[in-house]
C-alpha positions in Angstrom: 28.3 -5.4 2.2 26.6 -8.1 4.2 26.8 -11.0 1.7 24.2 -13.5 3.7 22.7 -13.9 6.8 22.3 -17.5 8.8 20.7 -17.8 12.1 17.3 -18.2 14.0 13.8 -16.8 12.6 13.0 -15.5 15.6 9.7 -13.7 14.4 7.4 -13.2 11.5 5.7 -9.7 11.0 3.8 -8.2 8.4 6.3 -6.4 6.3 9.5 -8.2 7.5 11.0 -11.1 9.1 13.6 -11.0 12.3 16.8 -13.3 12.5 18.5 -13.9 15.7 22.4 -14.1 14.7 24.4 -14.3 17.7 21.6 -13.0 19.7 21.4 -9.7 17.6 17.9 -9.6 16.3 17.8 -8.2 12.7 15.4 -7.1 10.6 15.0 -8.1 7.1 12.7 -7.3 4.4 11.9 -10.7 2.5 10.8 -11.8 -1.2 7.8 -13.8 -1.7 10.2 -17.3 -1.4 12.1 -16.8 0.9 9.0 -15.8 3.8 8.3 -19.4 2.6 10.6 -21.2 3.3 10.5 -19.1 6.8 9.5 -20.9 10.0 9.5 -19.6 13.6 12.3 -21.5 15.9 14.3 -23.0 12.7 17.1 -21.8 11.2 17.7 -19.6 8.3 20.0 -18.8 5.9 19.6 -16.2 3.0 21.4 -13.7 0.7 21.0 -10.2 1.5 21.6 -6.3 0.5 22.0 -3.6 3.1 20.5 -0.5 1.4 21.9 3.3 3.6 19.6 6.1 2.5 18.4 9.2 4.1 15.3 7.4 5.1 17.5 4.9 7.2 19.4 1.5 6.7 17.2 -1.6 5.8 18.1 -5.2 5.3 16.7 -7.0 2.0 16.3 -11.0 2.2 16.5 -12.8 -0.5 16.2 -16.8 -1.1 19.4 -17.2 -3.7 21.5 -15.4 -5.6 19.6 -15.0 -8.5 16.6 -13.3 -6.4 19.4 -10.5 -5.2 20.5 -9.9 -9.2 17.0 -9.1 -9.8 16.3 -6.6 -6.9 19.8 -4.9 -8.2 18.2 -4.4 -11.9 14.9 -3.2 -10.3 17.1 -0.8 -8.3 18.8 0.8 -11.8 15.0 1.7 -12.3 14.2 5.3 -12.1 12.0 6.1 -9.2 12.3 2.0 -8.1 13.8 2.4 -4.2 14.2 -0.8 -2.3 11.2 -0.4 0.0 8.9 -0.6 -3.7 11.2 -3.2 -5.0 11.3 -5.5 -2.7 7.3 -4.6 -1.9 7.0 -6.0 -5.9 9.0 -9.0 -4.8 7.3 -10.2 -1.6 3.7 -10.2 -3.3 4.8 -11.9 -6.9 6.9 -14.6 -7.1 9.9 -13.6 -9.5 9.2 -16.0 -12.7 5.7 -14.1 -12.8 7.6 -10.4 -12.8 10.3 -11.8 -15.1 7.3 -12.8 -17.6 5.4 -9.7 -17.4 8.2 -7.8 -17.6 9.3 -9.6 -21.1 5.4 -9.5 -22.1 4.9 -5.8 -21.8 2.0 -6.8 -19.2 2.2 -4.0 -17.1 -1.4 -4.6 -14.8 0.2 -8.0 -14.1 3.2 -6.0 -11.9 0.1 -4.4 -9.6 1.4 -4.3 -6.0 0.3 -1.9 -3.1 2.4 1.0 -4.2 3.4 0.4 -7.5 1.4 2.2 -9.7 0.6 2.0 -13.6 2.8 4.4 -14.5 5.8 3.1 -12.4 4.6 -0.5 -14.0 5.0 0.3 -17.3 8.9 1.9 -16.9 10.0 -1.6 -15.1 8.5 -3.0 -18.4 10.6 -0.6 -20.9 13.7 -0.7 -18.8 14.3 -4.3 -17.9 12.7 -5.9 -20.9 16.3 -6.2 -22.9 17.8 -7.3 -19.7 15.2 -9.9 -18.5 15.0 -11.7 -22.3 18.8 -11.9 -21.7 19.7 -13.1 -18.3 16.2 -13.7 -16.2 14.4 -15.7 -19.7 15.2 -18.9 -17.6 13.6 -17.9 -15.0 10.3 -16.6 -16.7 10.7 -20.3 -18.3 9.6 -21.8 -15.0 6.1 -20.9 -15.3 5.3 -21.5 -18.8 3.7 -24.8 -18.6 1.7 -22.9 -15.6 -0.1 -25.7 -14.3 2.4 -27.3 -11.9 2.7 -23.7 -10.2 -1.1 -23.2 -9.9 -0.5 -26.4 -8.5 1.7 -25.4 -6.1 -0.2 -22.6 -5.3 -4.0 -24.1 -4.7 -2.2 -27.0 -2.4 -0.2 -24.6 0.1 -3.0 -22.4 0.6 -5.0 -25.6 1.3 -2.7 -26.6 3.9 -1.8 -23.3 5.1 -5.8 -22.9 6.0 -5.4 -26.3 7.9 -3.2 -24.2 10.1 0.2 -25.2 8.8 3.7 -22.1 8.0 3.6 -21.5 4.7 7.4 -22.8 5.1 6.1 -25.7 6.3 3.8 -26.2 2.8 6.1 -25.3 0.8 8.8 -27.9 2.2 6.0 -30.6 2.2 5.0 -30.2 -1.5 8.6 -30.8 -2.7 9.0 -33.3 -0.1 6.3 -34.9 -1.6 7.3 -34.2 -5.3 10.8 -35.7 -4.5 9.6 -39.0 -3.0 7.0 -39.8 -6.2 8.4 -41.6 -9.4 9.9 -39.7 -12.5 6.8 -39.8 -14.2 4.3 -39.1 -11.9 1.3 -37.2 -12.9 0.1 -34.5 -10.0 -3.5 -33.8 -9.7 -4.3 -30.9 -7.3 -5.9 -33.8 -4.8 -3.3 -36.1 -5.1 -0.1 -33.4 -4.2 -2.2 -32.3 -1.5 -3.2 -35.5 -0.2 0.1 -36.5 -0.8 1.7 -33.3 0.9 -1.0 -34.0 3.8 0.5 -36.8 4.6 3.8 -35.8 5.1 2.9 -33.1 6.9 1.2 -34.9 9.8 3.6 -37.9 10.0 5.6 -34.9 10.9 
């Protein structure tokens, strides 16, 4: 298996990304963060799984390791094929999957393609697994406010005409640079991410 992939995003579509390695352009199917972290021209490096089927072969990007064990476990899902997985993937960001998954909330996994009944299987199959070895994961949104956060400032920028790699780089840019204790305001990360942004 093709462990990871590192070379140059050459191109951003609607359903997938394409990495020149060695001046082989492939395609690869990305999650939710790893297209955002993706910028045109830079390099990139992520995790992968190569999925053979009679439908073809396709090439699944993920942003760390952790992202990959969770596309397995939606894979041991009945009816769950890697096109649907990764589809759930690239328009919810996994800590929201992980907690509707361990909260039963089944219209909270709605994703082109992925209907109710579909939802609700991902629910009673992973539950177990998620509370075991994904709950830290689900942890990362509890407080929910630095995510929405997150969330209000790069689609801010991102309508200022800015990658959605290059947001997402400025907001921790920004986050790192602040004291310990600093208290974000949805103004002050943006104006703060702003700023970073255009020095640049």
């Amino acid at each position: 298996m093709i462990n990871f992939l590192r070379g140059t995003l050459a191109e951003i579509s609607k359903e997938s990304i394409i990495i020149d390695v060695s001046g082989f352009g492939v395609e690869v199917y990305p999650t939710k963060a790893l297209l955002a972290s993706a910028v045109v021209g830079e390099e990139i490096k992520c995790r992968t799984y190569m999925q053979v089927s009679d439908a073809g072969i396709a090439m699944f990007g993920f942003a760390n390791e952790t992202e990959r064990d969770f596309f397995m476990e939606l894979l041991h899902v009945k009816t769950i094929g890697g096109k649907l997985a990764i589809m759930l993937m690239r328009y919810l960001d996994m800590a929201r999957i992980v907690e509707a998954i361990k909260a039963g909330n089944v219209s909270a996994l709605s994703v082109p393609g992925l209907g109710a009944k579909r939802a609700e299987r991902i629910c009673f199959e992973l539950k177990s697994k998620v509370e075991k070895e994904f709950a830290s994961v689900g942890a990362e949104i509890s407080g929910g406010a630095a995510s929405s956060f997150d969330s209000f400032v790069a689609e801010a920028l991102a309508g200022l005409g800015f990658s959605h790699g290059e947001c997402a780089r400025a907001i921790a840019t920004a986050k790192a640079q602040a004291d310990d204790d600093a208290s974000w305001t949805e103004e002050s990360l943006l104006k703060a991410a702003l700023g970073i942004l255009q020095r640049r």
